[in-house]
C-alpha positions as CSV (number, residue, x, y, z in Angstrom):
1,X,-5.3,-1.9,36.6
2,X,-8.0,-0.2,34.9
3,X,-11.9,-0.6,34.1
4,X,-11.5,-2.6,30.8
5,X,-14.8,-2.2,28.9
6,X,-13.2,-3.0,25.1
7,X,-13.8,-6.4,25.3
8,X,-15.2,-6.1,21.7
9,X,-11.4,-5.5,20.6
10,X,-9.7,-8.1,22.5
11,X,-10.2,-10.4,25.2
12,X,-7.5,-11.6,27.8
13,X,-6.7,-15.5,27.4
14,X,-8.3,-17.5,29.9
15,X,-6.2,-19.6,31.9
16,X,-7.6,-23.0,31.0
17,X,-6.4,-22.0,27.1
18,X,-3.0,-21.4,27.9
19,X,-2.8,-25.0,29.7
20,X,-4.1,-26.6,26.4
21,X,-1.7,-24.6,24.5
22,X,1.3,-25.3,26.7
23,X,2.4,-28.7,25.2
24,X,2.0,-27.6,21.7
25,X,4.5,-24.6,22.5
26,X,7.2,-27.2,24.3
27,X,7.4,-31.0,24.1
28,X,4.5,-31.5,21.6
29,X,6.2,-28.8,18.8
30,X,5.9,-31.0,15.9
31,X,5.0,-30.1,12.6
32,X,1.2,-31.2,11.7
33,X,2.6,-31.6,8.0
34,X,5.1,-34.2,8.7
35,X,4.8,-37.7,8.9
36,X,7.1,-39.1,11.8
37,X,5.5,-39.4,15.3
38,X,5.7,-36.1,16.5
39,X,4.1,-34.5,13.2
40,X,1.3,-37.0,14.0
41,X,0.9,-36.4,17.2
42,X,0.3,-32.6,16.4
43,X,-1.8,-33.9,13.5
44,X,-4.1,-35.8,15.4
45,X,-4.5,-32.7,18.2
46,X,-5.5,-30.3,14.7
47,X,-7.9,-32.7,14.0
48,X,-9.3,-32.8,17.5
49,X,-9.7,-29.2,17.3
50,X,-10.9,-29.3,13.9
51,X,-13.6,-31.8,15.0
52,X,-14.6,-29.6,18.0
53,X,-14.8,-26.1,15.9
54,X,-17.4,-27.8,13.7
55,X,-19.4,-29.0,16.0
56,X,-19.9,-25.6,17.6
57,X,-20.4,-24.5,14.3
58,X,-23.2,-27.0,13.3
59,X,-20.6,-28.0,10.8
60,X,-21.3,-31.6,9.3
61,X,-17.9,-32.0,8.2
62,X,-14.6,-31.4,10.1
63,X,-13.3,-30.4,6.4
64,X,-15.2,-27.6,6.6
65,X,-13.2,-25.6,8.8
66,X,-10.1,-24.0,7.8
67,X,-8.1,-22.8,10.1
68,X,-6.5,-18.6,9.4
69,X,-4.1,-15.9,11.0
70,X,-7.7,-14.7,12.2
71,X,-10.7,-12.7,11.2
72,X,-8.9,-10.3,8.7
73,X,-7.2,-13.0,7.1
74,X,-10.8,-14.7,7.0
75,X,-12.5,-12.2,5.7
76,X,-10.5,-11.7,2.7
77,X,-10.0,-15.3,2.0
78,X,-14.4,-15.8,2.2
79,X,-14.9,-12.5,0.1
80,X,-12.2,-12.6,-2.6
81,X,-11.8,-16.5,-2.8
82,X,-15.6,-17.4,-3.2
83,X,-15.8,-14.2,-5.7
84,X,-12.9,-14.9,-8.4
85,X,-14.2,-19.1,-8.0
86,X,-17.1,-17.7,-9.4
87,X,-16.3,-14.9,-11.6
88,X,-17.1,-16.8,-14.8
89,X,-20.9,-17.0,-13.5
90,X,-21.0,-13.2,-12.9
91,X,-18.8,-10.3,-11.3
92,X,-21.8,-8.5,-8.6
93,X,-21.1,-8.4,-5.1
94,X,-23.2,-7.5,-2.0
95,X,-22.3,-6.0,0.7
96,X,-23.0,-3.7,3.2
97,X,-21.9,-0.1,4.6
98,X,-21.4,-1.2,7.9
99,X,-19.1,-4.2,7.4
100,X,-15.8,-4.6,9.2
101,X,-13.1,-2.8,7.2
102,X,-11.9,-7.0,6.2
103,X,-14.6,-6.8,3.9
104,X,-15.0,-3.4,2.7
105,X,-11.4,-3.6,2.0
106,X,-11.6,-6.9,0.0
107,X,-14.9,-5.4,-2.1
108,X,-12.7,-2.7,-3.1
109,X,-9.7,-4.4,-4.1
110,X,-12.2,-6.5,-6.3
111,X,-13.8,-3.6,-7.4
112,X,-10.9,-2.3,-9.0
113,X,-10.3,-5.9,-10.9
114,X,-13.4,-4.9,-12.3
115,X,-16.0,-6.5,-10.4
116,X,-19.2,-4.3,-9.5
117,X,-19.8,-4.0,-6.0
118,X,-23.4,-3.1,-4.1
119,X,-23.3,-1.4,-1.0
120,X,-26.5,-1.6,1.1
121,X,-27.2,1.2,3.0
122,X,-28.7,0.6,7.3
123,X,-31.2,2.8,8.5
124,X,-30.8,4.9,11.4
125,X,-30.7,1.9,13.8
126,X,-27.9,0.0,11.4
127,X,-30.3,-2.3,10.4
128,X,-30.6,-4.3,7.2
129,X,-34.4,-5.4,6.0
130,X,-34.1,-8.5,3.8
131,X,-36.2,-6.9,1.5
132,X,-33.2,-4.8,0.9
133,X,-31.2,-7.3,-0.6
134,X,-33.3,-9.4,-2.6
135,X,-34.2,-5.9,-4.3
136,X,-30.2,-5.9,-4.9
137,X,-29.9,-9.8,-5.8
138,X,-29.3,-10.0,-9.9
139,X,-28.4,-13.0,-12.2
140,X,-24.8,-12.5,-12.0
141,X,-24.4,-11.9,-8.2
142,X,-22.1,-14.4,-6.8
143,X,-21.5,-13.5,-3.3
144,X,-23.5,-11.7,-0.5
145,X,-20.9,-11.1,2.6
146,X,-23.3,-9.3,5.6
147,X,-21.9,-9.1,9.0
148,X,-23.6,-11.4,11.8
149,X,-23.3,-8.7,14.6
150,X,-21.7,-5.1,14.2
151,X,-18.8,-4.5,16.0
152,X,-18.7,-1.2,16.9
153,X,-22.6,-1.1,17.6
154,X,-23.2,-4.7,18.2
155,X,-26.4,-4.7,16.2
156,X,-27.7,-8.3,14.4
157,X,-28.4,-8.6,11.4
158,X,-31.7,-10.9,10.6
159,X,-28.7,-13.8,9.2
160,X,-31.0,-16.5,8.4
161,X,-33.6,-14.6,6.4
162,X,-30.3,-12.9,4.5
163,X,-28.6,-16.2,4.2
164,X,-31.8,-17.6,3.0
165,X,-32.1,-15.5,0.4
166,X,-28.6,-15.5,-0.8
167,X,-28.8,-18.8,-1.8
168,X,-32.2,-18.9,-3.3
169,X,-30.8,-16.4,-6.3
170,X,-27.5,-19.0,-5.9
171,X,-25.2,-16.4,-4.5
172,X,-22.5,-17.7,-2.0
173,X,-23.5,-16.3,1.2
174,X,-20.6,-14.8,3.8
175,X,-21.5,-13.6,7.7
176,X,-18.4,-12.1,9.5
177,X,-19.9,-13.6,12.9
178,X,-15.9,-12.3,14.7
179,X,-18.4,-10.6,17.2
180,X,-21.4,-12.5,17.6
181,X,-19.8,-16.3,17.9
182,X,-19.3,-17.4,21.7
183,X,-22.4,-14.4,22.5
184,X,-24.8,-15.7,20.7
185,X,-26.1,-19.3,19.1
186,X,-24.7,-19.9,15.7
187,X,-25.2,-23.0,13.4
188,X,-24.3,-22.6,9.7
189,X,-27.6,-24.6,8.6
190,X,-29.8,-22.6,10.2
191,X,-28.5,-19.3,9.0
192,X,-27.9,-21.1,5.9
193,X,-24.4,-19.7,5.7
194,X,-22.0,-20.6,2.7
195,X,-19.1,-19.1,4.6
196,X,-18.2,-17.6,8.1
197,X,-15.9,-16.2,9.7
198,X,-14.7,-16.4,13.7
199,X,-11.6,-15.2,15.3
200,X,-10.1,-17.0,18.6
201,X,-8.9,-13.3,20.5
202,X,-12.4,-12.4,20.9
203,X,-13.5,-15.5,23.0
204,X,-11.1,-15.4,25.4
205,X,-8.6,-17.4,23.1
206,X,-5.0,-16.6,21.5
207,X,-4.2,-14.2,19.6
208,X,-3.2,-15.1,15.8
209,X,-5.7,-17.8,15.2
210,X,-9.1,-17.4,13.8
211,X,-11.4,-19.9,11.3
212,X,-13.6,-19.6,7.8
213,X,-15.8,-22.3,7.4
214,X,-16.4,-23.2,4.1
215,X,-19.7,-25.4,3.2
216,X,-18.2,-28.2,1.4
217,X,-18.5,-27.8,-2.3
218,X,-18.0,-23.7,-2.3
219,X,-15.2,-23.3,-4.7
220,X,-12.7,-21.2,-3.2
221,X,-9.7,-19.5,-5.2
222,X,-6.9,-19.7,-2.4
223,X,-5.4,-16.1,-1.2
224,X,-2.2,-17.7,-0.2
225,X,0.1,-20.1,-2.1
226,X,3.4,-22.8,-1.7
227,X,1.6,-25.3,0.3
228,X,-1.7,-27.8,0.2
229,X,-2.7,-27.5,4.0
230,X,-5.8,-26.5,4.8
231,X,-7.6,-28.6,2.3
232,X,-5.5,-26.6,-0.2
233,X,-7.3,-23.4,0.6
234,X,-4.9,-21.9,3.2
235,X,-1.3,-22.2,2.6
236,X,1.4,-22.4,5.3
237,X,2.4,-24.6,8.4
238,X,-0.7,-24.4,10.9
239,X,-0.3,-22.9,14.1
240,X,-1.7,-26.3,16.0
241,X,-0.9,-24.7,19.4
242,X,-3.0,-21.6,18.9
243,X,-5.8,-24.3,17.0
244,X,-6.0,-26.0,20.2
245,X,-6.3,-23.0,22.2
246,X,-8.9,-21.5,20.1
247,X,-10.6,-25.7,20.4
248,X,-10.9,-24.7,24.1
249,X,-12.2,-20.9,24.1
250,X,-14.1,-22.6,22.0
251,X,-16.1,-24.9,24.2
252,X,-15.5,-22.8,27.6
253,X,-17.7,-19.8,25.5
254,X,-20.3,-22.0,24.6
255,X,-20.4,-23.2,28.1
256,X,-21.0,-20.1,29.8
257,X,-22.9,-18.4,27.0
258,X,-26.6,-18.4,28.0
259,X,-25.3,-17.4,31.5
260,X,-23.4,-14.6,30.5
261,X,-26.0,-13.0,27.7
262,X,-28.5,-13.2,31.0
263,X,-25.5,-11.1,33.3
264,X,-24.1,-8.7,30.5
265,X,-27.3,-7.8,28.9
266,X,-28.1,-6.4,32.6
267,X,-25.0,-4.7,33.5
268,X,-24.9,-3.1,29.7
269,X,-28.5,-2.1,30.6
270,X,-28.0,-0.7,33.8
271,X,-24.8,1.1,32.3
272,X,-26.7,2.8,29.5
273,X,-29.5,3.8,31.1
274,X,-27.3,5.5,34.0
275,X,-25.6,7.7,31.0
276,X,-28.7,8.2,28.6
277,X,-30.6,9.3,32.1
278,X,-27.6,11.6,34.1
279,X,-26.3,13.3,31.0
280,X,-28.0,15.5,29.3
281,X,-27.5,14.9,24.9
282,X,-26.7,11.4,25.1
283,X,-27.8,9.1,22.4
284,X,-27.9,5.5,22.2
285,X,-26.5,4.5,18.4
286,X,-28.2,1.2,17.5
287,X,-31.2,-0.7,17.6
288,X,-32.1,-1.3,21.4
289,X,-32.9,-4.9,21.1
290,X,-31.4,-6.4,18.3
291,X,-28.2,-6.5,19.2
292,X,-25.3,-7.9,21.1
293,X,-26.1,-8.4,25.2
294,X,-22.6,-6.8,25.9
295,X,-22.3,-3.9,23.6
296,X,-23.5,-0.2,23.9
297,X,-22.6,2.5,21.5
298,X,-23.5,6.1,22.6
299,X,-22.9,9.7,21.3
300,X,-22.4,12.6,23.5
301,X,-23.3,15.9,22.0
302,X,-20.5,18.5,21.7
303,X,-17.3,15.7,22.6
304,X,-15.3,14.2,20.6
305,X,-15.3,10.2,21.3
306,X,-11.4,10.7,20.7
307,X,-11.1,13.3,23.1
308,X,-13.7,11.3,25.6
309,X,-11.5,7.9,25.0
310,X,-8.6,9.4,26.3
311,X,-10.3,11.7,29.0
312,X,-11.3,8.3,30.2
313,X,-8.1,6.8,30.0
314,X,-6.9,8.8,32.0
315,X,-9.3,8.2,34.8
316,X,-8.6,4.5,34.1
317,X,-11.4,3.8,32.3
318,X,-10.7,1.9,29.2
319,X,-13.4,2.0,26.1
320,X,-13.2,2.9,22.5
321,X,-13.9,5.2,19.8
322,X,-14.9,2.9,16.9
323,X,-13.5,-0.4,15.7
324,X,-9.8,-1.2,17.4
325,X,-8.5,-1.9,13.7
326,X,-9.3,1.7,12.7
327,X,-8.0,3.6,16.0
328,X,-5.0,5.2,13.6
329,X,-7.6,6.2,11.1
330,X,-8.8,10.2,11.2
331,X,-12.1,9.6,9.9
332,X,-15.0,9.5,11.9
333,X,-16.7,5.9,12.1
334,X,-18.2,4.4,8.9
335,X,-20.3,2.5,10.7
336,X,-21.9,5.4,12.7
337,X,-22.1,7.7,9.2
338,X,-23.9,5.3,7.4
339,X,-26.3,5.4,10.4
340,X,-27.1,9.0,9.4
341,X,-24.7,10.1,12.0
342,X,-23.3,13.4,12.0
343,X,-20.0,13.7,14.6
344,X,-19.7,17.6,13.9
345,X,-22.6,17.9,15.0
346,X,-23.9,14.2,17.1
347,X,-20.8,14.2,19.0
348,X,-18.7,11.6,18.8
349,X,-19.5,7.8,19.8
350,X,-18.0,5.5,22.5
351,X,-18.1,2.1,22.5
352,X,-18.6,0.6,25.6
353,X,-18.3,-3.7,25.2
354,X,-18.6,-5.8,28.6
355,X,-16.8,-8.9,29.2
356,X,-16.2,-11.6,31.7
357,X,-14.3,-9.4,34.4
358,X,-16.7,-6.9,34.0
359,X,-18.8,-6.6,37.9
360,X,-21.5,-4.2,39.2
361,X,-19.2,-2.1,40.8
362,X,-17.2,-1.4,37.9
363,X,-20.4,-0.1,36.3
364,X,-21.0,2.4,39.3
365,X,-17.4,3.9,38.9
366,X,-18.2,4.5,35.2
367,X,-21.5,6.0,35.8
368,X,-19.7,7.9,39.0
369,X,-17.4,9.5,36.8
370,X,-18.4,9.7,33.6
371,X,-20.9,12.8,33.8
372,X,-18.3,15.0,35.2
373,X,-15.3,14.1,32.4
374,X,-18.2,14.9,29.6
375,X,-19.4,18.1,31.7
376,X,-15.6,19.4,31.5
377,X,-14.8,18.4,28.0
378,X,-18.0,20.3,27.2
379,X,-16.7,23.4,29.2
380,X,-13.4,23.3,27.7
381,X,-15.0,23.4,24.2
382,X,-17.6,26.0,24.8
383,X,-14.7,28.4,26.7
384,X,-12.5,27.7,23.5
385,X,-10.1,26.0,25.3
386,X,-10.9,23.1,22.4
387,X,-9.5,19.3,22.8
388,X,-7.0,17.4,20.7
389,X,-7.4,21.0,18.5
390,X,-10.7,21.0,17.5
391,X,-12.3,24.1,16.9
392,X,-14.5,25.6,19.8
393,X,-18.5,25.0,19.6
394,X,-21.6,25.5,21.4
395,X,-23.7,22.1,22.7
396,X,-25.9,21.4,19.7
397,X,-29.7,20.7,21.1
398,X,-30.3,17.3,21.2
């Protein structure tokens, strides 16, 4: 098998997940809706892994945790539930240009229902001052939805000075937190968030499972309808065996945590600076210490990150271009654009996110090989061989 260094776009299920899940997927199959034994029995293991999701959380109440397909599902329910709930207050939203495409794509679809949407722009590290959004807050903003960490760059936002103000100007306050929960510390109170949003397949969980927590007394107009589970926010029958799968990634994340933000941090380091130092026109996209230990986004000047993605592929290297849920898209990333990116003329960005299997040596294969597939891409362009048809060009100077 390959390098995997995508870990921001899936993580393989650990072992001691799929033995939770096991009993819920064979003997223990009841429906958590029903009321004989077996619906009980799965019943009381939701709850369980209600209880445990709100603890990690900082929750104070299980109730508060609703339990979703996953973070795209989450996303839209936080963003368009909390917004038409409140729409009789006002019809402003706040948002950002870097948000997962969940969010952008739920602003938009409220946009054209005739609600009035702010974008705020990042600077050239993809961070957000709060000074930027209380300049945006107005009477009739209802809801601020800011990511906690970005995915494709894996900077953090300052959430609890965002989140703080939010709900000073009484706005329901959202954080996408898909990357940063299980990575970093997270407790709703203290980042003063309203809503937020976590996913199970990115901490080492199941696939299909993900969470919105939902402060008690945040009205909520439900995205989904013929049922009352989920405290009538989510309709349809739970998945309990995924629930108590995601219960344990859960706890085995927040168990290894401060170990493994101490070990990635130094392998991404080491990583980075190996490429930024051995290959000339390399650029690091994000801030260099605000952001996730296990993420590093660089640019390399006259490559595509398309072209680089699959040049590494092939070598058995395994990274990404941008976000996994836009790899069909054509466009370059939003996320690096509204950095002040320029891919025509940047190069294109790779996303290199480490993980749990990810050792030393893998690191010194990637920095083994990586100069010489960007030194031939390079050469192929500037001979006009071109890659994946893009026209021929000249190395721009960094």
């Amino acid at each position: 098998m390959g390098i995997y260094l995508d870990y921001n776009a899936t993580t393989p299920m650990r072992p001691e997940v799929l033995d939770a899940m096991r009993p819920y997927l064979d003997s223990r199959f009841g429906n958590s809706g029903s009321v004989h034994s077996r619906g009980r029995e799965a019943k009381r293991a939701l709850e369980e892994a209600r209880e445990a999701v709100a603890a990690a959380l900082g929750a104070r109440a299980k109730e508060s945790i609703v339990f979703v397909s996953g973070g795209t599902e989450a996303d839209n329910l936080a963003v368009k539930g909390a917004a038409l709930a409140a729409q009789g207050r006002g019809r402003h939203i706040v948002t950002s240009a870097v948000e997962h495409r969940a969010v952008i794509g739920a602003c938009q679809s409220l946009a054209q229902q005739g609600f009035e949407v702010t974008c705020l722009p990042v600077d050239a590290d993809g961070l957000i001052e709060p000074e930027q959004l209380k300049r945006s807050l107005r009477p009739d903003t209802t809801v601020v939805s800011l990511m906690y960490a970005n995915n494709e760059t894996g900077v953090v936002f300052p959430i609890a000075e965002l989140g703080q103000l939010a709900r000073e100007r009484g706005a329901v306050f959202h954080t996408d937190a898909v990357q940063a929960f299980g990575r970093l510390p997270i407790d709703v109170e203290v980042e003063e968030a309203d809503l937020l949003t976590l996913s199970a397949h990115k901490i080492y969980g199941p696939k299909g499972i993900g969470v919105l927590y939902v402060r008690p007394g945040i009205g909520m107009i439900p995205q989904m309808h013929g049922g009352e589970q989920e405290q009538g926010v989510r309709a349809g029958t739970v998945n309990v065996a995924a629930a108590v799968g995601l219960a344990c990634a859960v706890r085995l994340a927040l168990e290894s945590m401060r170990a493994e933000q101490r070990r990635l941090g130094a392998l991404r380091d080491r990583l980075e600076m190996g490429i930024l130092s051995a290959i000339a026109g390399t650029r690091r996209n994000g801030d260099q210490d605000r952001r996730l230990p296990n993420t590093s986004s660089i640019s390399f000047y006259g490559v595509r990150g398309d072209s680089l993605m699959a040049a590494l592929d092939l070598e058995g290297i395994e990274v990404s271009a941008g976000a996994a849920c836009d790899s069909g898209a054509s466009e370059p990333s939003h996320v690096l654009q509204a950095m002040g990116r320029r891919p025509d003329i940047d190069g294109g960005g790779i996303r290199f996110s480490l993980g749990a299997a990810t050792t030393d040596a893998e690191i010194q294969r990637v920095l083994d090989l990586l100069p010489g597939v960007v030194e031939r891409l390079r050469a192929a362009n500037v001979q006009g061989i071109g890659v994946r048809g893009e026209s021929p060009r000249q190395e721009p100077t960094p």
